[in-house]
C-alpha positions in Angstrom: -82.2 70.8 -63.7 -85.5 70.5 -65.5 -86.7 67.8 -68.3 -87.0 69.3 -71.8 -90.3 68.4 -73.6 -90.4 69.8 -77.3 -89.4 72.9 -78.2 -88.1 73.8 -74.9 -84.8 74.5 -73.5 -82.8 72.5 -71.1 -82.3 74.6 -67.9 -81.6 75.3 -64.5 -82.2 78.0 -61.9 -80.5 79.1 -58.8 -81.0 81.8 -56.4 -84.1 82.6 -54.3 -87.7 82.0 -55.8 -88.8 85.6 -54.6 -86.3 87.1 -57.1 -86.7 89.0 -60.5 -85.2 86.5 -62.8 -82.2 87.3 -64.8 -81.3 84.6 -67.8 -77.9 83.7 -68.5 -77.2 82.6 -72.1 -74.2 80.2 -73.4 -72.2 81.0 -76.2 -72.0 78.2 -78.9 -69.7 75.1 -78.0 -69.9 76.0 -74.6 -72.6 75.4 -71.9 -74.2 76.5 -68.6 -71.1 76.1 -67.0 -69.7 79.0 -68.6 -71.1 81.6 -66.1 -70.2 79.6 -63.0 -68.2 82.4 -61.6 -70.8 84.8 -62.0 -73.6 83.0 -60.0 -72.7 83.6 -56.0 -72.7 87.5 -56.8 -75.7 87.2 -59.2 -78.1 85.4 -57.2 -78.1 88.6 -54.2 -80.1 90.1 -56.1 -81.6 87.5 -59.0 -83.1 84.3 -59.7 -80.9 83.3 -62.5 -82.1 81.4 -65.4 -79.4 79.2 -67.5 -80.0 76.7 -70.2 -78.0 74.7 -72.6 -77.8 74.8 -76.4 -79.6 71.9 -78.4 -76.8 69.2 -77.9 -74.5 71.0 -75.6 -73.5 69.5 -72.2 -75.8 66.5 -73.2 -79.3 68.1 -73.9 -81.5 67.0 -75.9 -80.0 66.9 -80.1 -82.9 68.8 -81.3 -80.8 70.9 -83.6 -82.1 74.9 -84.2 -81.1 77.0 -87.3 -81.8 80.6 -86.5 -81.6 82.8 -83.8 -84.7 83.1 -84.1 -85.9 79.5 -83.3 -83.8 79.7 -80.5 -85.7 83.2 -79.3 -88.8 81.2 -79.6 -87.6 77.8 -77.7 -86.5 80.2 -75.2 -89.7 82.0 -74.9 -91.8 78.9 -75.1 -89.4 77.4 -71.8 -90.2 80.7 -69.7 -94.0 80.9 -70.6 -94.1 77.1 -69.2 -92.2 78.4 -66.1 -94.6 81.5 -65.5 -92.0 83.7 -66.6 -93.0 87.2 -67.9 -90.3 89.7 -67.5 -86.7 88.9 -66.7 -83.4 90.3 -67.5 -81.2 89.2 -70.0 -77.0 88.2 -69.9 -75.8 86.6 -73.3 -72.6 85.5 -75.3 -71.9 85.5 -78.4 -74.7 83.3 -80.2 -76.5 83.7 -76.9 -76.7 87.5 -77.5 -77.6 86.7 -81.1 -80.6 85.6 -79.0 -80.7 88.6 -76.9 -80.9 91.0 -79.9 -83.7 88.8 -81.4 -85.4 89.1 -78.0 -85.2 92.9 -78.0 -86.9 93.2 -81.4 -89.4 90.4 -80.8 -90.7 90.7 -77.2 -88.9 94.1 -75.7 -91.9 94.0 -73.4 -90.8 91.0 -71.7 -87.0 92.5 -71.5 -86.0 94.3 -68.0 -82.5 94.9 -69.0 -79.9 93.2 -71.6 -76.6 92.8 -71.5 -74.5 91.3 -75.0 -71.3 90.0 -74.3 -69.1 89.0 -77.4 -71.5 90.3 -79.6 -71.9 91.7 -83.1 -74.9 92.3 -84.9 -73.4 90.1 -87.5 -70.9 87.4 -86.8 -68.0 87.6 -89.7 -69.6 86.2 -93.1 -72.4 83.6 -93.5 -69.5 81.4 -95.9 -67.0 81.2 -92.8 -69.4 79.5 -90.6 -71.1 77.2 -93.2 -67.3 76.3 -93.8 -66.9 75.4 -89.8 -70.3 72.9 -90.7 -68.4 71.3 -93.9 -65.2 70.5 -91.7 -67.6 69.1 -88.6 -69.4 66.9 -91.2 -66.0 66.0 -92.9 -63.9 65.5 -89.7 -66.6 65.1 -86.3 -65.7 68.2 -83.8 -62.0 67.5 -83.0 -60.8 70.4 -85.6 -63.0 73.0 -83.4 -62.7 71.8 -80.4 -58.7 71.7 -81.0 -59.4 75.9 -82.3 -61.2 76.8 -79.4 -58.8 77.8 -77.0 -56.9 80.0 -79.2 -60.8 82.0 -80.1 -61.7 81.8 -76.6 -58.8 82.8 -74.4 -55.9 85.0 -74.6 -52.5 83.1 -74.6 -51.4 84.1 -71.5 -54.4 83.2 -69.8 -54.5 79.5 -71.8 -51.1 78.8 -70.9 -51.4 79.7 -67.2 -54.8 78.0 -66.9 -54.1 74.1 -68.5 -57.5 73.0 -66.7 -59.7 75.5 -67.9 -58.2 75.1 -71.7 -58.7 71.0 -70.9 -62.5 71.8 -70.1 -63.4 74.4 -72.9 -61.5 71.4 -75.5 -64.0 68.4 -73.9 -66.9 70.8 -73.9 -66.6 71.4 -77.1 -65.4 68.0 -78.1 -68.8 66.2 -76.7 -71.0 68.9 -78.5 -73.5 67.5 -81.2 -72.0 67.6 -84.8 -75.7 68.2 -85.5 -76.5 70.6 -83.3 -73.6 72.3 -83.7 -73.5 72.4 -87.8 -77.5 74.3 -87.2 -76.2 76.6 -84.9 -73.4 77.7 -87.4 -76.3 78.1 -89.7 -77.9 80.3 -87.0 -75.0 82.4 -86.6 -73.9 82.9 -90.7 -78.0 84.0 -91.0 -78.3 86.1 -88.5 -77.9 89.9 -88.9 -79.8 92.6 -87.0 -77.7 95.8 -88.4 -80.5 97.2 -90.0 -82.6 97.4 -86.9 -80.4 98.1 -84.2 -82.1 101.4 -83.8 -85.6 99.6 -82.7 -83.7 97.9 -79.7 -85.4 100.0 -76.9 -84.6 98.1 -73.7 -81.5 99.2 -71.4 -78.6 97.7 -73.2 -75.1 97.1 -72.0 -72.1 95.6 -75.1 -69.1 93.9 -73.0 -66.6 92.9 -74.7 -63.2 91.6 -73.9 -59.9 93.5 -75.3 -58.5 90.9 -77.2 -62.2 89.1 -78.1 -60.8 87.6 -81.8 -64.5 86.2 -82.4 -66.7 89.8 -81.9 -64.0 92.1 -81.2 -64.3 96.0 -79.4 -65.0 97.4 -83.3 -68.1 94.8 -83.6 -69.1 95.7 -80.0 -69.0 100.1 -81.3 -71.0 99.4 -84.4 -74.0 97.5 -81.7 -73.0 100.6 -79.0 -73.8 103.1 -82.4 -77.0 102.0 -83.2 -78.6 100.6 -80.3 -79.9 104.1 -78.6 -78.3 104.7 -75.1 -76.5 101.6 -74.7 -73.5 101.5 -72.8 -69.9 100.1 -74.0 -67.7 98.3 -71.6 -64.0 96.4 -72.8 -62.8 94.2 -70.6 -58.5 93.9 -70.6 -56.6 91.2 -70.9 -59.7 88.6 -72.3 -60.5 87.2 -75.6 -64.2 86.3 -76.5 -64.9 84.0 -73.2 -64.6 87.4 -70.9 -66.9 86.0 -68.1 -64.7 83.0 -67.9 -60.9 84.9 -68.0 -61.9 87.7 -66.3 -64.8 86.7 -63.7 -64.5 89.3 -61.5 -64.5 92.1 -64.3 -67.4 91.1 -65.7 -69.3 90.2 -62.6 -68.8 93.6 -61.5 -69.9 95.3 -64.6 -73.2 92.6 -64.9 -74.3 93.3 -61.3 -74.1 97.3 -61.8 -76.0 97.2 -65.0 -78.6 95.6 -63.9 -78.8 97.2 -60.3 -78.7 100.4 -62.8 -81.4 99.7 -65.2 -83.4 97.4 -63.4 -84.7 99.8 -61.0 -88.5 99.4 -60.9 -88.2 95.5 -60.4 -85.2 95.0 -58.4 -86.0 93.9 -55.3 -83.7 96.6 -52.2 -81.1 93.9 -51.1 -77.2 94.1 -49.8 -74.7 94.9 -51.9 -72.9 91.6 -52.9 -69.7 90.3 -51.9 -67.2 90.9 -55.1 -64.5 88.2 -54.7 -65.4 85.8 -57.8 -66.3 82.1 -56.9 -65.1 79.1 -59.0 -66.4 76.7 -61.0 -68.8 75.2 -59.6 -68.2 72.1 -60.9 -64.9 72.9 -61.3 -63.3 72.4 -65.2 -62.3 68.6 -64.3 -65.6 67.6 -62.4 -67.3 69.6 -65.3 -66.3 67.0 -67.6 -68.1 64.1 -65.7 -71.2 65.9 -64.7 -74.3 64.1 -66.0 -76.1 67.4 -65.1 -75.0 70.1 -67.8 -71.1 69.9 -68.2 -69.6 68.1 -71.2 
């Protein structure tokens, strides 16, 4: 884990220095943690690149309102690191950030993937309304709603550990932080220029997703030109999480796919998913990034 000066990002990388680097992005409420079961299969082949929101998993509170500032911490965090051109892996307000990285810097963009995404997230009143009840009532009302957005019932009743996890993650967020990046999510809207997104594009989406559902995922497949659609079954708007091996599987052949003149010739990976690598209960008490 690295220190975050100003207008950076808190972050981590694992995998092999030698490796094109492929940046995995949270969705909000949750943290770096979230693509845990993605990393063994992802680093055959990358050096991945996760951070945490302002005030998620205990980073720094320096609250950002727009996708757009986000883009621009993230950018600012990779120019530090020497990083020029990297692939991109994103959910839900994180591929708000992929988007805005596809229309501000496409040259820096290898490959994108948006999972959870929608190139506007429901109205700009219903997440305002989630910052009245934070500053009202602290994060206990969403991190009690989480579960139910994030995971299909079956899967929440099945996995009481991972539901305990996603509530504390949440639970620990920053109301400040938090309330901004409601405000990032009810301004941002990119349907008017999903046409100039020119870099290999792949919309996942999980079957039941309740958040940025399959119909969100088709409008970005429509306009973005010669993007790819992929629904995952039997997962709600956490799809790396529900169904790591799914998605593992569909990230690793994207990017082997559309990544061609920078990938590195290397094994195929193994495809049995990993856990946590904290695990959802050590998550909880890791200083390092978990909630």
């Amino acid at each position: 884990m690295s220190e975050t000066p100003p207008n950076t990002l808190r972050h981590r990388f694992d995998g092999r220095e030698d490796a094109p680097v492929l940046v995995l992005a949270p969705s909000l409420g949750t943290t770096w943690h979230m693509w845990d079961r993605q990393i063994a299969e992802l680093t055959a082949r990358h050096r991945v690149f996760r951070f945490d929101l302002p005030g998620h998993g205990g980073a720094p509170a320096r609250p950002a309102s727009s996708a757009a500032e986000l883009t621009g911490r993230l950018l600012d965090t990779l120019d530090a690191l020497g990083v020029q051109r990297f692939g991109y892996a994103g959910a839900g307000l994180g591929a708000a950030v992929g988007a805005e990285l596809a229309l501000r810097a496409p040259h820096r963009l290898a490959s994108l993937a948006l999972v959870g995404a929608s190139p506007r997230f429901g109205t700009a009143d219903e997440y305002r309304q989630r910052g009245v009840v934070v500053r009202a009532h602290g994060m206990d009302p969403m991190a009690r709603l989480a579960p139910e957005q994030w995971f299909t019932p079956a899967f929440a009743a099945a996995q009481p550990a991972i539901v305990d996890w996603a509530v504390q993650m949440v639970r620990t967020t920053d109301p400040g932080c938090y309330i901004a990046a409601c405000e990032a999510l009810a301004a941002f809207d990119v349907r008017a220029d999903l046409t100039r997104i020119g870099v290999p594009t792949l919309v996942l989406v999980g079957s039941d997703d309740r958040v940025a559902g399959p119909a969100a995922a088709r409008t970005l497949v429509a306009g973005i030109p010669d993007a790819r659609l992929a629904v995952v079954p039997a997962a709600a708007h956490l799809a790396p999480v529900e169904q790591p091996a799914a998605v593992t599987d569909l990230l690793v052949r994207h990017f082997a796919a559309s990544w061609q003149d920078t990938l590195a010739e290397v094994p195929a990976p193994p495809r049995t998913p990993t856990p946590f690598a904290q695990g959802p209960a050590a998550a909880a008490a890791d200083p390092a990034g978990a909630q």
